[in-house]
N, C-alpha and C positions, 0 to 999 in steps of 0.2 A: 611084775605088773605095776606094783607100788611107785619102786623105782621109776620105772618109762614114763608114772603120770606125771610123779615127779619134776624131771627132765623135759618134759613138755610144756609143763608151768615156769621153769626157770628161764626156757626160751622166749615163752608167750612175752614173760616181763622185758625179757633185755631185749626184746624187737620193742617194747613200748618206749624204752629204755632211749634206743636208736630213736626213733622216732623224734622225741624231745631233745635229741642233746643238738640240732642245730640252732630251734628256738631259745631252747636255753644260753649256748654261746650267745644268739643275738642279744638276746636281754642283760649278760654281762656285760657286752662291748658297751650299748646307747644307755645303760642304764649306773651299773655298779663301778664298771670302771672311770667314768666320768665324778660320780660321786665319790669314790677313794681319792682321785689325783685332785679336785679341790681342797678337800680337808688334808691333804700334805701340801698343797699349794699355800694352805696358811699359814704353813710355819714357815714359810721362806720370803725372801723380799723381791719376790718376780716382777718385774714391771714389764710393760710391751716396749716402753723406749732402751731398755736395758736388757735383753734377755739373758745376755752372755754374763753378767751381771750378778745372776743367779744363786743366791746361798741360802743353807738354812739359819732359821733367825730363833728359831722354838716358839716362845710365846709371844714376842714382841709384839706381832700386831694383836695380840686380844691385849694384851695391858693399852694397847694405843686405845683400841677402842672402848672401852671406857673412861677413857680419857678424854673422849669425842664428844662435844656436845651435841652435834650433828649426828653422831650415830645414835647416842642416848635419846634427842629429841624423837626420831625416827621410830626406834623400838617404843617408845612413849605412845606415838600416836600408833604404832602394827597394834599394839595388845588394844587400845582404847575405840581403833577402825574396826576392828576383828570382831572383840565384842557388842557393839553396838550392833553391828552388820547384823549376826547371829540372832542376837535380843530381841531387837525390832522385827527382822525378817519373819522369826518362829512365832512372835505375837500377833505379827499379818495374817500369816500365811493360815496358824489356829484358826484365825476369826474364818477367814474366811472357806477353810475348809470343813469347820462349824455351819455355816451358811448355806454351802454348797453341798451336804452331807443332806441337807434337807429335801424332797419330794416341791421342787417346785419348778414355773414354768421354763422352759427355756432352758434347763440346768449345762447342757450340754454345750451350749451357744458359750453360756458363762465361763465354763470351764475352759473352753479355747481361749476364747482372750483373755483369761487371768495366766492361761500359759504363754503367750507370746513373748515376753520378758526374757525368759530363760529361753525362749529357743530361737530369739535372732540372735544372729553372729554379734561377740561384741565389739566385732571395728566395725560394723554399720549401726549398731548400738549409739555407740558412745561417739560416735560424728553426728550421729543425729544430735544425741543430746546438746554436742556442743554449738551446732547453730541454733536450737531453741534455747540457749542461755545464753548466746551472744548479745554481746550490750550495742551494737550497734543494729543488727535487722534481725535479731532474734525473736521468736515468736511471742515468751513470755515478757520482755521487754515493751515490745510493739504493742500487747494487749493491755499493758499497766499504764503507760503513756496514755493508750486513746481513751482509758478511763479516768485519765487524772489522776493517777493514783501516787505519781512517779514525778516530777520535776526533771529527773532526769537519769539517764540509764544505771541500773546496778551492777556491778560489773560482777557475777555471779561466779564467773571462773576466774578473776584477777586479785580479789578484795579477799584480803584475808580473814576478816569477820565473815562472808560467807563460804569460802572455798573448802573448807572440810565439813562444814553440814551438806554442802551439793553433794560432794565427792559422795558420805557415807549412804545419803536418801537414794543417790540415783543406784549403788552397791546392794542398797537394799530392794529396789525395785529390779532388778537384775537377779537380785538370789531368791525374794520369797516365793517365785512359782513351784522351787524346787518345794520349800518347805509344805506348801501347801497339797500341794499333790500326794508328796510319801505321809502326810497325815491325814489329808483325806483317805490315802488307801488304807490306812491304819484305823479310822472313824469307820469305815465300812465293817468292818472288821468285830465291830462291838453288837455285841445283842441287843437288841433291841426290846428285849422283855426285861430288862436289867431295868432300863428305864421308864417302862410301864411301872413297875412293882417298886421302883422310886417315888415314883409320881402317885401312885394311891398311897405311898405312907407320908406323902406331903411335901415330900422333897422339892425346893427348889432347882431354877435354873442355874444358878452360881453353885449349890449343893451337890447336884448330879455334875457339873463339871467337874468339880474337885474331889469325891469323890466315885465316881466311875470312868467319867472320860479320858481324866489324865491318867489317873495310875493303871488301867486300861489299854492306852497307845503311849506306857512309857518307852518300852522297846525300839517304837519306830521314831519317837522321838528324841528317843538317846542316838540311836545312828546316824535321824537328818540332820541334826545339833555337830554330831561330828564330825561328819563330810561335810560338812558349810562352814566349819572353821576351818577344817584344814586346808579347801578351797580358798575361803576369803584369805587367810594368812598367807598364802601363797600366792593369791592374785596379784597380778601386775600391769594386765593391759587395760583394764577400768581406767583405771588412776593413770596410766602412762600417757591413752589416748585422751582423754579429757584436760587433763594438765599440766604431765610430762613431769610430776612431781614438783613442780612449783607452786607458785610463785615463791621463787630464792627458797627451793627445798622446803617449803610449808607440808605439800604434801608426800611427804616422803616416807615409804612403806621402808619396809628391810629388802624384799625382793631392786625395786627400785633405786634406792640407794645404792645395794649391792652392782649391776648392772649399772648407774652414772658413774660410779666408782671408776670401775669395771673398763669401760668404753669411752666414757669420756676423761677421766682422769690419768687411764692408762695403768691404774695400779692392781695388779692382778691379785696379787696376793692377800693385798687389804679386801680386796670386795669378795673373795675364797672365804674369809675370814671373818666377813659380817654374813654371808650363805651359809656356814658351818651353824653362826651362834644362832640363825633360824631353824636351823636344824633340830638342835636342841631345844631352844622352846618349844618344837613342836613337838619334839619327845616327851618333855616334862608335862605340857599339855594332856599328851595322851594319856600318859600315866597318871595324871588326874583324874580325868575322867576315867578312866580304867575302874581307877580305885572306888572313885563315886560307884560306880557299877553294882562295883562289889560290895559298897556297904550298903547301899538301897537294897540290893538282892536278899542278904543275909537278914535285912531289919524284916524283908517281907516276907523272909519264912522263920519269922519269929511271933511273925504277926503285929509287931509293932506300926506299921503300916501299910496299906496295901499298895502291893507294886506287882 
């Protein structure tokens, strides 16, 4: 009897078994095999005008690329876009789902349109944005003009003094709906007698943030923190569609670099080669954060802080 139930469980699994192994094949093909044959693609000198061409090189192009000012510039501004993005967006997004965690009128109205951001597509996004910062019949142009404010047009996506603060504000108003939402749901989340019994032993509002709200919704704020960098570090069409990584590569992420590389340069193997070393920072990233994780956890069952 043992046996037969046995043998009925081993069938139950390997029909489960069947089941996934075509989804699985698919996910190898569009996913793993693509990312294997670029990181062998960097060790070679592949180009599209040369395919026949073809050999292995080992490291060549990662010594090239730090030898690149152009790539070095680029990885400069990924880590300095990335963070800011993150910074800023999770300081929005706080405030305002502090705000909205509130009992007041209309909450519901508010909460739509603080999410529209993140849920329009970002090529209708970011073509908007670009005729209201165009310097000739741009809206914010037009309205500084009729106020005197301007002498004459700012060229907001041309000018290099401002073209990476548009770039990262309009990134950040694209990403803080995310943050504001999974911390609002994380704010829902807190008792609310925690800060009654703050509040009669005299606790302020900066006090009751710091300690109860944060360490409270660090959880969900450790996650939106993480999916929003590894989204922003990886974003390419923000940046592609507003300025196409210029003006003369100004704003040049590693995604987009990689890709002009890539497509317009024709050098395949070099732009394999700047994808791979994104790759990696994003590893080392994680495993930063990972680590952070883990000593905030350990401090908070030691009691040395609440987490």
């Amino acid at each position: 009897m043992k046996n037969k139930s046995n043998r009925r469980e081993r069938e139950k699994n390997l029909f489960g078994y069947k089941l996934l192994l075509p989804s699985t094949v698919l996910f190898l093909f569009i996913s793993v095999y693509p990312l294997l044959n670029g990181i062998w693609m960097s060790f070679t000198n592949r180009n599209l005008m040369r395919p026949e061409q073809t050999k292995f090189v080992f490291l060549e192009n990662y010594i090239k690329l730090f030898r690149d000012s152009e790539f070095l510039g680029s990885l400069a501004f990924t880590l300095v876009y990335t963070t800011l993005v993150v910074l800023i967006s999770y300081v929005i997004g706080l405030a305002l789902a502090l705000a909205l965690n509130r009992d007041i009128h209309g909450r519901a109205v508010y909460r739509t349109i603080f999410l529209l951001p993140w849920i329009i597509p970002s090529v209708v996004a970011m073509t908007n944005w670009s005729w209201i910062l165009n310097d000739q019949f741009g809206f914010i142009n037009t309205c500084l003009e009729k106020l005197h404010l301007i002498d004459h047009p700012v060229l907001f996506l041309a000018d290099y003094r401002w073209i990476r603060p548009m770039v990262i504000l309009i990134s950040v108003w694209k990403a803080m709906p995310f943050m504001m939402i999974t911390l609002l749901a994380g704010l829902q989340s807190v008792p609310q007698e925690l800060y009654e019994a703050a509040c009669m032993d005299g606790a302020g509002s900066i006090r009751m943030l710091r300690s109860i709200t944060l360490p409270l919704i660090w959880p969900v704020s450790f996650i939106s923190v993480t999916l929003n960098f590894i989204w922003t570090i990886n974003n390419f069409e923000n940046i592609w569609l507003l300025t196409g990584g210029g003006p003369n590569g100004h704003t040049f992420t590693l995604p987009i670099y990689s890709y002009y590389t890539a497509f317009y340069r024709q050098n395949l193997s070099y732009a394999a080669a700047i994808a791979t070393t994104l790759i990696i920072c994003m590893l080392l990233t994680a495993a930063v954060f990972l680590l952070i994780r883990r000593i905030c956890s350990r401090e908070g069952r030691k009691g040395e802080v609440s987490i």
